[in-house]
C-alpha positions as CSV (number, residue, x, y, z in Angstrom):
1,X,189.0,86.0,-22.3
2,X,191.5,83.4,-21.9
3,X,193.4,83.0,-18.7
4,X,197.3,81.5,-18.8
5,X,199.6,81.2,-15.7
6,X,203.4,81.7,-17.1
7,X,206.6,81.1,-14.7
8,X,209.7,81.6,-15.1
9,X,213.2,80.1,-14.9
10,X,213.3,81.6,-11.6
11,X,210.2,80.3,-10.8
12,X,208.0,83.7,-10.3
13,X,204.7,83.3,-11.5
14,X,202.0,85.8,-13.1
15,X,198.9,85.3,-15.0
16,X,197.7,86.8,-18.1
17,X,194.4,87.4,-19.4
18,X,193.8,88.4,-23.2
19,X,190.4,88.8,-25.6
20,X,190.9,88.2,-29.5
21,X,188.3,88.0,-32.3
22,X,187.3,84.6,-33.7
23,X,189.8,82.4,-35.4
24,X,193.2,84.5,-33.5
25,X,194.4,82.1,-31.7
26,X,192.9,82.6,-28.5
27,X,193.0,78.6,-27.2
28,X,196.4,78.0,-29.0
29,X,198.0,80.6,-26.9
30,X,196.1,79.9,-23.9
31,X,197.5,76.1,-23.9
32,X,200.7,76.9,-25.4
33,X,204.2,75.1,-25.2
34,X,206.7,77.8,-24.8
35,X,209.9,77.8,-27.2
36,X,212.0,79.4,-24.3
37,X,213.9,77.3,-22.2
38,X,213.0,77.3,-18.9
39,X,209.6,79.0,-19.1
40,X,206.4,77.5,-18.4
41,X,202.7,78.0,-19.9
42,X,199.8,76.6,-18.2
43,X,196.5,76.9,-19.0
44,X,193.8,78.5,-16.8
45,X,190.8,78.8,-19.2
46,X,190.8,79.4,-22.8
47,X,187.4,81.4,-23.4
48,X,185.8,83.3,-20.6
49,X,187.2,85.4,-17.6
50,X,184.8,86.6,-14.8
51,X,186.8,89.4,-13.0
52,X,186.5,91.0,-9.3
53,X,188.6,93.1,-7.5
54,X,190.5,91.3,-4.8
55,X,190.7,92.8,-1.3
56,X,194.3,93.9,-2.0
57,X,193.5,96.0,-4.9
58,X,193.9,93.9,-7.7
59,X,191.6,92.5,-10.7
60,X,191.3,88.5,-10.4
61,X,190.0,85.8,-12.6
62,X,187.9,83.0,-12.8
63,X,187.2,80.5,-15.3
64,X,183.8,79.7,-14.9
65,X,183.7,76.7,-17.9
66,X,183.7,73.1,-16.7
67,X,186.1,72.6,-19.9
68,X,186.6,73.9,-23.7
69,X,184.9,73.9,-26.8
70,X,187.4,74.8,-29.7
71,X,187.2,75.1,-33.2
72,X,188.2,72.1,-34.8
73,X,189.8,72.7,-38.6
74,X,193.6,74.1,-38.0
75,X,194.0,72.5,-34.8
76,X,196.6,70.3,-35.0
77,X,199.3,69.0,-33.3
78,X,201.6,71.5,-34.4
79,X,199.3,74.4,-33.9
80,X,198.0,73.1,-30.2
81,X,199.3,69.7,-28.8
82,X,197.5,70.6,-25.8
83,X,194.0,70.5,-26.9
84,X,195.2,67.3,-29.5
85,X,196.1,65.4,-26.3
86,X,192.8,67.1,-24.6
87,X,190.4,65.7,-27.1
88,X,192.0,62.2,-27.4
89,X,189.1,60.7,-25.4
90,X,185.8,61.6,-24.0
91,X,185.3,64.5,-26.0
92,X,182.0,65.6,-28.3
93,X,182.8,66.8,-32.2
94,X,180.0,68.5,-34.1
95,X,180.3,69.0,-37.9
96,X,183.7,67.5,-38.3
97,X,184.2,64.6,-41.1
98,X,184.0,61.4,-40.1
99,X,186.3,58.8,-41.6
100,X,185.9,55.3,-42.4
101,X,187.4,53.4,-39.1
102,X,185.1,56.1,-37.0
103,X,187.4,58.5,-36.5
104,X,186.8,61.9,-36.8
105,X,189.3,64.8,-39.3
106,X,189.0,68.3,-40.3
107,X,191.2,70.4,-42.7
108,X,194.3,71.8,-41.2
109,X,194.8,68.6,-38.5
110,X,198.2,67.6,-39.9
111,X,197.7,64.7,-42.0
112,X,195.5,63.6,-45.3
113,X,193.0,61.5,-44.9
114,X,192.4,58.1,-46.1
115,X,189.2,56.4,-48.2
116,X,186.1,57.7,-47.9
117,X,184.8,60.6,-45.2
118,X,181.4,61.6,-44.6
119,X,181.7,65.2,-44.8
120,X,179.4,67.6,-42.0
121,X,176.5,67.7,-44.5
122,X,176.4,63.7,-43.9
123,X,177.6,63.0,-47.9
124,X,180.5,61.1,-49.1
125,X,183.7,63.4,-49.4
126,X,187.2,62.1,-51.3
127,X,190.3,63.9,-50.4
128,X,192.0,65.9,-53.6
129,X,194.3,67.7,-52.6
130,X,194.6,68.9,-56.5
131,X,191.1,70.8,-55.9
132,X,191.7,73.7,-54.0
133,X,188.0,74.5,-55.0
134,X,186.2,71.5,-53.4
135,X,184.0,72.1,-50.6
136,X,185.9,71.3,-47.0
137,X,184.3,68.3,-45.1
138,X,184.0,69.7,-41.8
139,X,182.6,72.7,-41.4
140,X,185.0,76.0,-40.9
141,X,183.1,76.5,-37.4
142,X,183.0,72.9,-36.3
143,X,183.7,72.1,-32.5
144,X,185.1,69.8,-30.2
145,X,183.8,70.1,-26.7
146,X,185.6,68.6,-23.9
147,X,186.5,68.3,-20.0
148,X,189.1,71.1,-19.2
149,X,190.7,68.3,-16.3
150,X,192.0,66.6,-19.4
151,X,193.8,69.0,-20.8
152,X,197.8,68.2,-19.6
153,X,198.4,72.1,-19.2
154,X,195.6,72.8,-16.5
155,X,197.0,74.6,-14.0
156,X,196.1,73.5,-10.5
157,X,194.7,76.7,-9.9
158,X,191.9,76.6,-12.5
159,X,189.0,75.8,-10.4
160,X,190.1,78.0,-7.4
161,X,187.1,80.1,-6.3
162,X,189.0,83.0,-5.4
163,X,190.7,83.6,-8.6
164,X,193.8,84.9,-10.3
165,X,195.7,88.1,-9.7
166,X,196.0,89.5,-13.6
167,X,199.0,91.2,-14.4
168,X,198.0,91.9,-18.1
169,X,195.4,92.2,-21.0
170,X,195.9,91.5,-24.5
171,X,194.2,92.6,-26.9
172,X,194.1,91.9,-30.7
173,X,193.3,90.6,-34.2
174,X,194.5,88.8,-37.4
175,X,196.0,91.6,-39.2
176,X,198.5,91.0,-42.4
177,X,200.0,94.8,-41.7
178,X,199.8,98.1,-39.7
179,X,199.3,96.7,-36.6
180,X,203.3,94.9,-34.9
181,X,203.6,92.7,-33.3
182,X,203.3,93.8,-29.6
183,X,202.5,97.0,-28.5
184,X,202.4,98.3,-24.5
185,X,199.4,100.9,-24.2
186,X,200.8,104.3,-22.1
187,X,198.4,103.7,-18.8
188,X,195.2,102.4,-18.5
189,X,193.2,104.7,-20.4
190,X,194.9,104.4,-23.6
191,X,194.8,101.0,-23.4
192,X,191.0,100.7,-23.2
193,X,191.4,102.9,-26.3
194,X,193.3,100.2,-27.8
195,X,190.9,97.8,-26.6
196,X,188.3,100.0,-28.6
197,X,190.1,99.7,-32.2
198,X,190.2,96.3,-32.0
199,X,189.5,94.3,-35.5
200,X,190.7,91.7,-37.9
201,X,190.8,91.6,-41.6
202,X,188.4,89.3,-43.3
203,X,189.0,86.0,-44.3
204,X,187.4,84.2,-47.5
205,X,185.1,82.8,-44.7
206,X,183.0,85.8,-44.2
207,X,180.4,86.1,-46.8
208,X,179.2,90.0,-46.2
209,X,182.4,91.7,-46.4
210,X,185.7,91.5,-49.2
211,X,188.4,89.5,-47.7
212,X,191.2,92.0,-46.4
213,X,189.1,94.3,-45.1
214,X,189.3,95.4,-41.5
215,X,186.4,94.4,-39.2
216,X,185.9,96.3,-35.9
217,X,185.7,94.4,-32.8
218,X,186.3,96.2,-29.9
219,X,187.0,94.1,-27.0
220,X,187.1,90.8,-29.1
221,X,183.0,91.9,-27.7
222,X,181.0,92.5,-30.5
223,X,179.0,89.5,-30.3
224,X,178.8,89.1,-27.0
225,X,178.0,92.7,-25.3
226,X,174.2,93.1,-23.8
227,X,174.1,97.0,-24.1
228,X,175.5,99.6,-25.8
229,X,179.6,99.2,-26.8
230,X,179.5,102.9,-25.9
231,X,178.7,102.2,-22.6
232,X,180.8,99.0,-22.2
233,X,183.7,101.4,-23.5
234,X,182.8,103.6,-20.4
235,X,182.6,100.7,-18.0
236,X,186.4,100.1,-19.0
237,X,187.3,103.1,-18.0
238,X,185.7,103.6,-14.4
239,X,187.7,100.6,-13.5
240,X,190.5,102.8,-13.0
241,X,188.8,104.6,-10.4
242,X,188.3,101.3,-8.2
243,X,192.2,101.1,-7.3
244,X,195.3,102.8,-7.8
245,X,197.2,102.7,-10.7
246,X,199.9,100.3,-9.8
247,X,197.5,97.7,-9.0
248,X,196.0,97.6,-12.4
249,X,197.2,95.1,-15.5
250,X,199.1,96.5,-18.3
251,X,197.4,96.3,-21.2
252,X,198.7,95.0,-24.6
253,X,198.2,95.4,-28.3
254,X,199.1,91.8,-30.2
255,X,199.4,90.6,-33.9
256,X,200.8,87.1,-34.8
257,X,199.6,87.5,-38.2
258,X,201.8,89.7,-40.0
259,X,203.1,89.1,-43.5
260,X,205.6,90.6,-45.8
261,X,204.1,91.9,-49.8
262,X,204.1,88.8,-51.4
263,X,201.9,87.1,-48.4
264,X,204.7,85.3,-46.4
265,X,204.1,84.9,-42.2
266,X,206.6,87.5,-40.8
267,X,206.6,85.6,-37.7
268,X,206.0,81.8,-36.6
269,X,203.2,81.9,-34.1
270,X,202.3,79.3,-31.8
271,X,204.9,78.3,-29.1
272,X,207.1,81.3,-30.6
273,X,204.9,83.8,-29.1
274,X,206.2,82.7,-25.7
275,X,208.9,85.0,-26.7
276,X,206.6,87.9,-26.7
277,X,204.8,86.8,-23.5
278,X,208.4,86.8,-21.8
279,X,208.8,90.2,-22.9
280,X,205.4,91.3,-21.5
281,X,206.6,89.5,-18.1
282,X,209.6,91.2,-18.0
283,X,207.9,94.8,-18.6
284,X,205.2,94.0,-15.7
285,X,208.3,93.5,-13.2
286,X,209.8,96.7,-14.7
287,X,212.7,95.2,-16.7
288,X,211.6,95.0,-20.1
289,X,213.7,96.9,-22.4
290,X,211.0,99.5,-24.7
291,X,210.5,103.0,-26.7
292,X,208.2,105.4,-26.8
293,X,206.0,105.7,-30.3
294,X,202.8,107.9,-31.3
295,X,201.1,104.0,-30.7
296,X,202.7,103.2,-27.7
297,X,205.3,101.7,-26.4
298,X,207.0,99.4,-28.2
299,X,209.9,96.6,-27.1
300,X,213.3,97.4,-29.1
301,X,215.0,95.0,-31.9
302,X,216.8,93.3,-29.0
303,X,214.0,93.4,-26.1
304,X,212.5,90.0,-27.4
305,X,214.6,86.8,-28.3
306,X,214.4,86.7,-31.7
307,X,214.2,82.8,-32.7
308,X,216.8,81.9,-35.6
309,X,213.9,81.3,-38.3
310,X,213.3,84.9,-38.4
311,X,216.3,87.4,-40.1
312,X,217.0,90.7,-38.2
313,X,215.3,92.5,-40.9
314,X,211.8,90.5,-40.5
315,X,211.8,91.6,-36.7
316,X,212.6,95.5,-37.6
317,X,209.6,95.2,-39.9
318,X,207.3,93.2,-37.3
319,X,208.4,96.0,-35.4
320,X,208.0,99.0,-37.4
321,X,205.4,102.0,-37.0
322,X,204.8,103.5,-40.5
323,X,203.4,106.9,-39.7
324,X,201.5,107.0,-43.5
325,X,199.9,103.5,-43.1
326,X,198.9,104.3,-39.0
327,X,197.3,107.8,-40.7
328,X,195.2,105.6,-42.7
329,X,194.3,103.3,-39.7
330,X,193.1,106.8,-37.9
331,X,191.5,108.1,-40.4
332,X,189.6,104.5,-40.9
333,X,188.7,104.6,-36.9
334,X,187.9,108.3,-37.1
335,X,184.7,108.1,-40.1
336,X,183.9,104.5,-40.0
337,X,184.5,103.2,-36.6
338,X,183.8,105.4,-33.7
339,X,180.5,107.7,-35.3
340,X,178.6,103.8,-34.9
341,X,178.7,104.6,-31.1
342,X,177.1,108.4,-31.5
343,X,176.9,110.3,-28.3
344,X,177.5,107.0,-26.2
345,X,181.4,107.4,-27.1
346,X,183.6,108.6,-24.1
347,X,184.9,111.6,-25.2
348,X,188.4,110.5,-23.9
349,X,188.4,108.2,-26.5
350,X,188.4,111.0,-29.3
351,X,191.2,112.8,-27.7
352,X,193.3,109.8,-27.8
353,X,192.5,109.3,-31.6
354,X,193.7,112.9,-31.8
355,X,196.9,112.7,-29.8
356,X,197.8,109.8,-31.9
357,X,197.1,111.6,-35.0
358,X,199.2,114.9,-33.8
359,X,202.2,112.3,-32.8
360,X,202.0,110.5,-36.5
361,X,202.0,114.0,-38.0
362,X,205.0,115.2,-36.2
């Protein structure tokens, strides 16, 4: 899980934690440069978050990493000036390209490179940017690894022993429809059923499944669980039971990645999503402005400042529930999602996917 501390114009602080599949975003967004006057990002770790329960009730967070280690391609200035400026010195890359002056590149960095590159398989490598087909010269899972006290958006809190209070979880994946773009789960339980249904669609990366469809990954956890997602599932939900309700986060469903029929981005991602953190920040202080859906609750067309680059009718669709395409998501969860976890499954679970499947049909 990443950890970022966001204030406010006002100066009121609160920390967010959130848990995305691979290649979502999760280091952009934890070192992002809001779009929002006034606000302020800072970044307390971008990966892992080991959480306690403080003596006053509330979850809080440590990052226990000494620094980062991103994937390089698509990291760019524009995408994450943070972790550009980060990885400017004393920093390790693994499969990137190498250029001719020593310098290292990867696709999606901003800029074309020049001469001759040694590509990660240590052979020569031309850019042609006429070839779509040509095999990329870093690989898509190369790495930078470097010092997190370089990073210019550490907070100053990053290394304190005793942690962060979290006011909020996100939770989600790359996904071109269905999902909108923010989504507030009901109370705590629906949003560990949220954190359940997690999954992304497949990118011509992934060799063992067609690109577009949806794989499950509950938690952003998949990879990383020792012991039965059942049970983990479970684990989530006797949390509850250490506190009171008012001391646990809010939980929230995310997408950055939608896009319209003909494969456009919807929305512009990156520093933009401040504006959706803002509106999360408002709801945990109460003010946020939101309805009730079958999914859950969701901010109205005017709740989040809509920047000028996207038309009123973009954010009615980013912010649409289509009952017929959410049936199909149910039904996907319902016979090829939650049988994988048999009898290990909290039962609560299944009533949710039913309630959600009563308030689609109504």
């Amino acid at each position: 899980m990443l950890i970022l501390k966001i204030t406010n114009p006002e100066g009121k602080t609160k920390y967010i934690a959130g848990a995305f599949p691979s290649a979502c975003g999760k280091t952009n967004l934890a070192m992002l440069v809001p779009t929002i006057p006034g606000w302020k990002v800072e970044t307390v770790g971008d990966d892992i978050a080991w959480l306690k329960f403080g003596s006053d009730g509330r979850l809080y967070a440590i990052n226990p990493e000494a620094g980062f280690f991103g994937v390089a391609p698509g990291t760019s200035n524009e995408s994450n000036y943070n972790a550009m400026k980060t990885i400017e010195k004393n920093t390790i890359f693994t499969n990137v390209a190498l250029t001719e002056d020593g310098d290292v590149w990867w696709e999606g960095i901003g800029y074309d490179p020049e001469g001759k590159l040694i590509d990660w398989t240590g052979k020569e490598w031309f850019f042609d940017k006429n070839n779509k087909d040509k095999s990329p010269a870093a690989h898509p899972n190369s790495r930078f690894t470097a010092p997190a006290s370089q990073c210019p958006s550490i907070a100053k809190e990053w290394e304190n022993p005793n942690g962060v209070p979290i006011s909020a979880f996100l939770f989600g994946g790359r996904r071109a429809h269905t999902i909108p773009l923010v989504l507030e789960s009901r109370n705590w339980l629906h949003g560990v059923f949220l954190g359940s249904i997690v999954g992304s669609e497949v990118t011509a990366a992934a060799l063992d499944l067609k690109v577009g469809q949806v794989r499950r990954d509950p938690f952003a956890m998949l990879p990383f669980c020792g012991y039965h997602m059942g049970d983990y599932f479970k684990h989530w939900i006797h949390i509850a039971k250490k506190t009171t309700p008012d001391k646990l986060p809010k939980i929230y469903f995310v997408n950055w990645f939608r896009k319209t029929d003909d494969g456009k981005w919807l929305w512009p991602g990156y520093g933009e999503n401040s504006r959706v953190l803002k509106w999360i920040f408002e709801r945990c202080d109460g003010s946020g402005k939101a309805i009730e859906t079958p999914i859950g609750n969701m901010p109205t067309i005017d709740a989040i400042d809509r920047p000028a680059s996207v038309p009123v009718q973009d954010m009615e669709e980013l912010l649409k529930v289509d009952k017929e395409v959410w049936l199909h998501e149910v039904d996907d969860i319902r016979t090829n999602h939650y049988p994988k976890f048999g009898n290990h499954l909290p039962k609560e679970l299944y009533e949710l996917l039913d309630e959600m499947e009563k308030g689609l049909r109504k």
